[in-house]
C-alpha positions in Angstrom: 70.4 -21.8 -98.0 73.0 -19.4 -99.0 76.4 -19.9 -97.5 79.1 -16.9 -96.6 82.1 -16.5 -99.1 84.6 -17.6 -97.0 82.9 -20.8 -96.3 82.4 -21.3 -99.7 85.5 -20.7 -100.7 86.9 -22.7 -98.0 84.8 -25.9 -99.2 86.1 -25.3 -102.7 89.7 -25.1 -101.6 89.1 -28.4 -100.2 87.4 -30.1 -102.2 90.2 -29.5 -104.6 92.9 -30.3 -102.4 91.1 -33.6 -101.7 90.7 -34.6 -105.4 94.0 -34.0 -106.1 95.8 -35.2 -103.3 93.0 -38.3 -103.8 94.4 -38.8 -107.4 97.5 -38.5 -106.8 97.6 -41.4 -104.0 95.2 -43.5 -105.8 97.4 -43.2 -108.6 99.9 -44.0 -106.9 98.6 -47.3 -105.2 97.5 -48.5 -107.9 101.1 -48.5 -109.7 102.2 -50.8 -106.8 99.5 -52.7 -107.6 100.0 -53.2 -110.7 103.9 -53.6 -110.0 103.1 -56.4 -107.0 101.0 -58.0 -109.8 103.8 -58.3 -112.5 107.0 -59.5 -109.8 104.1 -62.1 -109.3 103.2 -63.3 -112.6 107.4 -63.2 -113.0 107.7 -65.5 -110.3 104.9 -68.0 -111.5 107.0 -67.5 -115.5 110.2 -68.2 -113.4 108.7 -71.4 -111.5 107.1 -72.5 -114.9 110.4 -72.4 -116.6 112.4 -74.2 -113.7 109.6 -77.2 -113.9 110.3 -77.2 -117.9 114.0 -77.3 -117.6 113.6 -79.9 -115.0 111.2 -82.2 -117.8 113.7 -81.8 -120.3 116.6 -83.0 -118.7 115.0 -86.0 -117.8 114.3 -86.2 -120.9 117.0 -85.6 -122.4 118.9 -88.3 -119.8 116.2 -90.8 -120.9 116.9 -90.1 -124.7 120.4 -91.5 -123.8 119.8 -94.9 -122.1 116.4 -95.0 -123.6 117.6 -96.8 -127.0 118.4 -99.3 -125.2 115.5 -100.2 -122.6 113.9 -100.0 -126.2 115.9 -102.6 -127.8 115.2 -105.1 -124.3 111.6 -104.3 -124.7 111.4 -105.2 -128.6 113.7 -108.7 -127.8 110.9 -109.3 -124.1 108.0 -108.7 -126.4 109.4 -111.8 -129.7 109.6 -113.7 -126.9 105.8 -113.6 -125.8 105.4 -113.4 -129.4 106.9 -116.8 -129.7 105.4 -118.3 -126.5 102.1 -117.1 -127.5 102.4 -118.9 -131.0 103.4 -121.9 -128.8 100.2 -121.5 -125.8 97.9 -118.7 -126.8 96.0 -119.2 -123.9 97.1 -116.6 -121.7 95.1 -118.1 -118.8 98.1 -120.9 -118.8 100.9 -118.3 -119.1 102.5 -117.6 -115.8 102.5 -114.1 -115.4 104.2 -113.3 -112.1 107.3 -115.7 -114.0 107.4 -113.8 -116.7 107.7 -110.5 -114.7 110.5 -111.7 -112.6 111.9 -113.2 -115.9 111.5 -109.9 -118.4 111.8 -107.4 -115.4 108.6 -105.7 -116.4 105.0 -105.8 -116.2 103.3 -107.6 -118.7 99.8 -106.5 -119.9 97.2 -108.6 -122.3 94.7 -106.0 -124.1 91.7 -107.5 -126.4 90.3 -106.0 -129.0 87.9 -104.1 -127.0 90.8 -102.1 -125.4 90.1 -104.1 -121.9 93.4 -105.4 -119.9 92.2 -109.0 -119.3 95.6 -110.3 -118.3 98.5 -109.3 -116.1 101.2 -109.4 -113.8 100.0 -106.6 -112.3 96.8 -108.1 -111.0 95.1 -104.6 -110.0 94.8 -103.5 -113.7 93.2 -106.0 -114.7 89.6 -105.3 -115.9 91.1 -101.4 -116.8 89.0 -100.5 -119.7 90.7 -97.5 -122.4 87.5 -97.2 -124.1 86.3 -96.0 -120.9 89.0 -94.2 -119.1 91.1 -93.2 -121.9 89.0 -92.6 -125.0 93.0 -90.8 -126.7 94.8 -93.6 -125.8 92.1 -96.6 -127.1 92.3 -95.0 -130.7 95.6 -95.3 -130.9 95.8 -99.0 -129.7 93.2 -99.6 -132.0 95.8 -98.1 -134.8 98.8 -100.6 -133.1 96.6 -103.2 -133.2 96.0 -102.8 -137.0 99.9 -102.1 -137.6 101.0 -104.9 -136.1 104.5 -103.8 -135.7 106.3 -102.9 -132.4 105.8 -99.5 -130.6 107.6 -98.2 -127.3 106.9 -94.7 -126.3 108.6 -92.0 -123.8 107.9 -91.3 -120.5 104.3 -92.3 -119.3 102.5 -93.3 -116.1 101.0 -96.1 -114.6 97.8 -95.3 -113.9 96.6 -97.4 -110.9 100.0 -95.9 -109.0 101.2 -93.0 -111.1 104.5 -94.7 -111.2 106.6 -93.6 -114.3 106.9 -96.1 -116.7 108.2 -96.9 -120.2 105.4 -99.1 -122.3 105.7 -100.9 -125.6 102.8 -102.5 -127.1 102.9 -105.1 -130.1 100.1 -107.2 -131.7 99.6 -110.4 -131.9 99.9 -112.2 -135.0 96.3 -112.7 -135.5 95.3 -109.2 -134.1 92.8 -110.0 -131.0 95.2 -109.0 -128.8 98.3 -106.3 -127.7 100.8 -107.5 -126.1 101.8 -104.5 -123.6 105.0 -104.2 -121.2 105.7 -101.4 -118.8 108.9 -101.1 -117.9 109.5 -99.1 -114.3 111.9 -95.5 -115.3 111.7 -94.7 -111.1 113.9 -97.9 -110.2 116.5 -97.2 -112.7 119.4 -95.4 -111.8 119.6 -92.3 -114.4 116.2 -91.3 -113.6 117.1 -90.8 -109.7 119.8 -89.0 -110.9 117.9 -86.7 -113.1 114.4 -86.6 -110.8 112.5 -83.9 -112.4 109.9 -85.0 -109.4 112.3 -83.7 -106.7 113.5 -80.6 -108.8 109.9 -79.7 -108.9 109.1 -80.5 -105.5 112.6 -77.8 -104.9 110.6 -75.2 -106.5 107.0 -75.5 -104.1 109.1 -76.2 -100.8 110.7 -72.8 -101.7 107.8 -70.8 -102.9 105.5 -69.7 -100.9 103.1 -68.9 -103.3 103.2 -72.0 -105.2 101.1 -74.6 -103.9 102.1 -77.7 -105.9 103.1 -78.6 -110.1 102.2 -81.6 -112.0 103.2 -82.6 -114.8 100.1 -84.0 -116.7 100.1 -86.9 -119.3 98.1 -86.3 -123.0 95.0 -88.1 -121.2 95.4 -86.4 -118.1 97.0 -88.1 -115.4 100.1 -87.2 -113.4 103.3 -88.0 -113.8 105.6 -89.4 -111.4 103.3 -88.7 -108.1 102.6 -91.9 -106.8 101.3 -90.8 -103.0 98.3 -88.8 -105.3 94.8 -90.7 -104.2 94.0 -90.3 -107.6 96.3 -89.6 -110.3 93.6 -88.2 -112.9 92.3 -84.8 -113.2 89.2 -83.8 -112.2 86.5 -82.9 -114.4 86.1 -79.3 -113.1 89.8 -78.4 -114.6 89.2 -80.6 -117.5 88.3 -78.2 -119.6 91.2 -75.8 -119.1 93.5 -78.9 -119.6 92.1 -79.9 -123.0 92.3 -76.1 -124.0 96.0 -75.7 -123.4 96.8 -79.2 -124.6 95.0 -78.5 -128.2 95.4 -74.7 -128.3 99.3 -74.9 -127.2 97.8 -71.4 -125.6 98.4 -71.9 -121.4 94.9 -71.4 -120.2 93.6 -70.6 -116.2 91.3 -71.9 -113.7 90.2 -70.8 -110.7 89.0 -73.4 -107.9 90.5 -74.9 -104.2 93.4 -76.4 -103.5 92.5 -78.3 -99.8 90.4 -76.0 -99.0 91.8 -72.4 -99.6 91.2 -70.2 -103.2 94.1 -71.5 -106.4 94.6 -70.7 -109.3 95.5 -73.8 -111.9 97.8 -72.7 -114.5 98.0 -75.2 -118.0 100.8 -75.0 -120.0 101.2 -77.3 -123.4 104.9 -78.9 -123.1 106.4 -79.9 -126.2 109.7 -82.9 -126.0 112.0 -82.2 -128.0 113.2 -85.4 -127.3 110.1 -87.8 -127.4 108.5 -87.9 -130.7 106.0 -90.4 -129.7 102.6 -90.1 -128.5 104.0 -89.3 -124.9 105.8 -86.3 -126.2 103.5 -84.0 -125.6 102.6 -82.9 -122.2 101.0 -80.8 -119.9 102.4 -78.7 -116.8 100.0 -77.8 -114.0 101.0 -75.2 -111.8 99.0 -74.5 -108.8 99.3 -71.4 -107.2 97.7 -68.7 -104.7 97.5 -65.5 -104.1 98.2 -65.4 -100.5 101.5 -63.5 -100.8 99.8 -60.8 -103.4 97.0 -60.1 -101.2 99.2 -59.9 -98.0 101.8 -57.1 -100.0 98.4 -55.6 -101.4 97.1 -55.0 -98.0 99.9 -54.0 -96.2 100.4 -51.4 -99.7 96.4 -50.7 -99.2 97.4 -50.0 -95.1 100.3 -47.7 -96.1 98.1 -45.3 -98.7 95.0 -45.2 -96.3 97.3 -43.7 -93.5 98.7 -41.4 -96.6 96.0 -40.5 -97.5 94.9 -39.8 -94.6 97.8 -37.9 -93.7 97.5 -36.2 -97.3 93.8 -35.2 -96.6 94.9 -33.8 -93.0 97.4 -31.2 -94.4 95.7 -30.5 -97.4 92.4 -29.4 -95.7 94.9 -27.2 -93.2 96.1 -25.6 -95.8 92.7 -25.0 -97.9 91.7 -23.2 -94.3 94.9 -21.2 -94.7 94.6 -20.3 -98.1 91.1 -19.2 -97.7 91.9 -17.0 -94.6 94.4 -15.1 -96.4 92.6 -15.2 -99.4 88.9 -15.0 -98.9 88.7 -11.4 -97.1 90.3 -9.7 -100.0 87.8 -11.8 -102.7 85.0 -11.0 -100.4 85.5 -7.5 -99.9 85.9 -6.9 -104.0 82.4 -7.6 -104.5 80.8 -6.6 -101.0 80.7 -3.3 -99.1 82.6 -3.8 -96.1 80.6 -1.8 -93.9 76.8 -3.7 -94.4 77.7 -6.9 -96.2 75.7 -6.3 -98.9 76.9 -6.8 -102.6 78.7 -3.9 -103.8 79.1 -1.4 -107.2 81.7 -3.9 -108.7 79.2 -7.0 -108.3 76.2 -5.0 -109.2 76.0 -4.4 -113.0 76.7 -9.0 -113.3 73.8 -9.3 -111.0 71.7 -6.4 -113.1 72.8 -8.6 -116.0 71.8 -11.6 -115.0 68.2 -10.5 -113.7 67.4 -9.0 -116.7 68.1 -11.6 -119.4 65.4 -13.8 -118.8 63.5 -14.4 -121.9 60.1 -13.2 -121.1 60.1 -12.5 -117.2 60.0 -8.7 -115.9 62.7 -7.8 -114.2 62.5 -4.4 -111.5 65.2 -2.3 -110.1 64.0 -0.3 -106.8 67.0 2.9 -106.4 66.3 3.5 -102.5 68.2 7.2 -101.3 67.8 7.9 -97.7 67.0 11.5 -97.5 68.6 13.3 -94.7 71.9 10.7 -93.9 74.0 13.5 -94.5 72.2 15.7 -91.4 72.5 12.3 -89.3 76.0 12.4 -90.5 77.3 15.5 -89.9 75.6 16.4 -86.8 75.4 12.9 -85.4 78.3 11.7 -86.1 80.0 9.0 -88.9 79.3 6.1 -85.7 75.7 7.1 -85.6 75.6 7.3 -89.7 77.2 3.4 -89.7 74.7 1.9 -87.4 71.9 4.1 -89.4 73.0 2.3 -92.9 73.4 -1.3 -90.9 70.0 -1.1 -90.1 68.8 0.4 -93.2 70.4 -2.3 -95.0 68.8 -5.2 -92.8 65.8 -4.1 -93.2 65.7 -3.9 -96.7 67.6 -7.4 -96.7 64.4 -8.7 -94.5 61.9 -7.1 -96.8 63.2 -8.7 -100.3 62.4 -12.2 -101.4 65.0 -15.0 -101.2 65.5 -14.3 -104.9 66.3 -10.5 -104.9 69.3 -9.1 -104.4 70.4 -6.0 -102.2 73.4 -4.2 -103.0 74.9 -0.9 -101.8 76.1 1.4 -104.4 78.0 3.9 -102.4 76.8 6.6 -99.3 73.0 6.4 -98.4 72.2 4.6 -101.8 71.1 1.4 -102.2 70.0 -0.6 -105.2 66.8 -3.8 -104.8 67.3 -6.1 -108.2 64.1 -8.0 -107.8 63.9 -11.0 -111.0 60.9 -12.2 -112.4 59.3 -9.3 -110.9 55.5 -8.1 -111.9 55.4 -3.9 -111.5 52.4 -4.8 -108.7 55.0 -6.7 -106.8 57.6 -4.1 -107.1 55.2 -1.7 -105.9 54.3 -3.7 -102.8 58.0 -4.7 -102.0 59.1 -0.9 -102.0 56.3 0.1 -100.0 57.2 -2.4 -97.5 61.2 -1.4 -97.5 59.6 1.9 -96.6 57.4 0.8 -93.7 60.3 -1.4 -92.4 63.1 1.7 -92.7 61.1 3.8 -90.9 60.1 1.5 -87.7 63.3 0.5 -87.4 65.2 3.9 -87.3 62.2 5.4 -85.5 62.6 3.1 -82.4 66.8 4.2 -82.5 67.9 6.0 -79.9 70.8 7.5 -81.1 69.4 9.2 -83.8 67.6 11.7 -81.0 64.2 11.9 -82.3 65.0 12.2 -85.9 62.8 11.1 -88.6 65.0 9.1 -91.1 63.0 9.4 -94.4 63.5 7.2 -97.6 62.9 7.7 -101.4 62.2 5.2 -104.1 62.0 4.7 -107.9 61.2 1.8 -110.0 62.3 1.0 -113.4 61.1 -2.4 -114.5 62.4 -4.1 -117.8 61.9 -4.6 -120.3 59.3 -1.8 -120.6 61.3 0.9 -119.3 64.8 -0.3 -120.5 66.4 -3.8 -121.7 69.9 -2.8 -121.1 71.6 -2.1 -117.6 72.4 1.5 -118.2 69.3 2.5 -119.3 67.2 0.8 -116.7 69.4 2.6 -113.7 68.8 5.8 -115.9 65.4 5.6 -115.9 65.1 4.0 -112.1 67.5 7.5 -111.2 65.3 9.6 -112.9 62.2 7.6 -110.9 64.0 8.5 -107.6 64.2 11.9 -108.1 60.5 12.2 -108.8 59.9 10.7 -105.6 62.3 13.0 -103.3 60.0 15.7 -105.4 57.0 14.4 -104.2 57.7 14.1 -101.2 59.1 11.9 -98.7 59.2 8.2 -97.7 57.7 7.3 -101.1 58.2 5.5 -104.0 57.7 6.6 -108.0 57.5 4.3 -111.2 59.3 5.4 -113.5 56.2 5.3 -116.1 54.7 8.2 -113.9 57.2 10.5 -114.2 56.4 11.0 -118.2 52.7 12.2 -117.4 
């Protein structure tokens, strides 16, 4: 199906306007994108740096008083020493006594790593070997040392109350002698919360959902209204990665319910050089607040480019109407709409370079227009080329061409063209000419006649100029022989 040249034109000009216009709002939305994306990924850096700030000065407070909790903890732990070289059978020792004596929580650990006494009734039966594979190597290595040990900040793991533990063996190495001193009660750690700092940071951040701050076998710190203060297997994996790699590390999973995104960062003390120095932060965050500014962004540029689209295609329609009669007109004759002198010698071109294919020209001269003109008038000698040129564009195959050279002449480029099929095609221009100017009326009985000649290539010319010579020269023989008839230029030699 062949399309006009304004319409083509016009469907160019917008197709264009809409890739450009397209490209440049695209373009555009995704730069707020990406600019949405990194205030966000600021804000979760800024939270994460708040929580860290908020570790270390409790931390930092705990350094301070923590000397000498350490120095009760070593005297508490002689004194069991002593009362165990007295009554090692702990299942004589009064343990809720000794609590309310020491002020701590006393824990008996065997040399399987099991808590088989305590004050704190609910851990007994707590196996490390099980739960906490980290932390039964290293009371395996206490046990062997049998020297006193306190560490930092830690949690109870029953309650995920903070504590303070020491552990000391005893003198015949079958058991550890543990105490867990509460940090919550005491009074610098409610001044220097780091719980309530971070629980500052969610109540004012929409797009965080909650932070923990995770011990080196996983548990939480400080939370004790969690159900269960260990993490769960499915962010394992991410935790261990940060906490070995020091690299913060991502999963992606639910938080009750509704899509997160659980961040891992490795958190160094530079206060606790002990085994509980090293830490993990959890941040939990979403993406609710992204994907509401994205949508709303992806709202505005649809109604842009919409908007963009609207005037862009106005003006393509613009453009081409000032535009497209002028083009048109330089390579068509005005008067038939056929392709004119300044397109034909391309379209020659082009029909004849076909390696191996014939190629004919048919130069068609009515023989009397300038009668019809002259004493019919120029009205009469339009309507007669019109027709002329309709019929010849009805004749021709899809692929030929029709194109008006000037006056009464007309040019038929027929591609891939036997000389049998020329021959047959001109003959029926000629039949068609003459039953259609025949059955005129305004042309008062006048027989319109029609002249022919054939030059095929490349047998009787493989350039332009001299195929039209030799098609002329065809033409003339024809008028010579008489009328409404068509030559090959071959015959004219003979």
């Amino acid at each position: 199906m062949r399309f006009p040249f304004g319409i083509k034109l016009t469907l160019t000009m917008v197709v264009f306007a809409v890739a450009i216009t397209s490209t440049i709002a695209v373009t555009d939305y995704l730069r707020l994108r990406d600019q949405v994306l990194k205030n966000k990924w600021e804000q979760v850096k800024q939270n994460e740096m708040i929580a860290r700030q908020a570790l270390e000065t409790i931390e930092k407070a705990y350094a301070l008083f923590g000397d000498d909790i350490a120095g009760e903890m070593k005297a508490n732990s002689d004194a069991l020493l002593d009362l165990y070289g007295k009554n090692p059978s702990f299942a004589e020792w009064d343990f809720a006594a000794l609590k309310q004596s020491l002020g701590s929580d006393i824990y008996i650990i065997d040399s399987r790593n099991v808590i088989v006494y305590s004050s704190f009734e609910a851990d007994i039966g707590l196996d490390f070997s099980a739960c906490c594979k980290k932390l039964a190597k290293l009371l395996d290595e206490r046990r062997k040392a049998g020297t006193f040990f306190h560490d930092g900040i830690d949690i109870e793991q029953r309650t995920g109350m903070l504590k303070k533990y020491s552990y000391i063996a005893t003198p015949d190495k079958r058991y550890l002698i543990q105490l867990g001193y509460s940090l919550q009660d005491r009074e610098f750690f409610k001044q220097f919360n780091f719980r309530k700092a971070i629980d500052e940071i969610v109540r004012f951040s929409s797009s965080i959902n909650q932070i923990n701050i995770l011990n080196w076998g996983g548990f939480v710190l400080g939370d004790p209204s969690a159900e269960d203060p260990k993490l769960p297997e499915e962010r394992r994996s991410a935790f261990e990665q940060a906490l070995l790699t020091g690299q913060p590390t991502e999963f992606r999973g639910k938080w009750n319910g509704e899509p997160a995104i659980y961040r891992y960062v490795r958190y160094q003390s530079n206060y606790d050089t002990g085994s509980t120095g090293t830490k993990v932060m959890e941040l939990v965050y979403n993406e609710k607040e992204v994907q509401t500014v994205l949508d709303q962004n992806k709202n505005i540029f649809l109604i842009q480019l919409a908007g963009i689209l609207l005037i862009a295609v106005a003006l393509s329609f613009i453009i081409t109407r000032w535009v497209a009669r002028p083009m048109y007109l330089a390579f068509h004759d005005s008067l038939t709409g056929l392709k004119n002198r300044a397109a034909f010698d391309d379209l020659l071109e082009t029909a004849i370079s076909e390696t191996g294919k014939t190629a004919a020209v048919l130069m068609i001269d009515l023989d009397n227009f300038k009668w019809v003109n002259d004493n019919l008038g120029h009205d009469t000698g339009d309507r007669l080329l019109k027709s002329v040129a309709q019929s010849i564009r009805r004749t021709a195959r899809k692929t030929d061409m029709t194109v008006r050279l000037g006056g009464d002449e007309f040019v038929l480029i027929m591609p891939s063209a036997s000389r049998q099929a020329a021959e047959e095609t001109a003959q029926r221009v000629i039949d068609a000419i003459v039953a259609s100017t025949s059955q005129a009326p305004e042309l008062e009985g006048v027989a319109v006649t029609v002249s022919i000649g054939i030059a095929l290539s490349p047998e009787h010319g493989e350039d332009p100029e001299t195929l039209c010579k030799n098609a002329d020269l065809a033409l003339y023989a024809a008028k010579e022989s008489g009328k409404n008839r068509y030559w090959m230029y071959g015959i004219v030699e003979e």
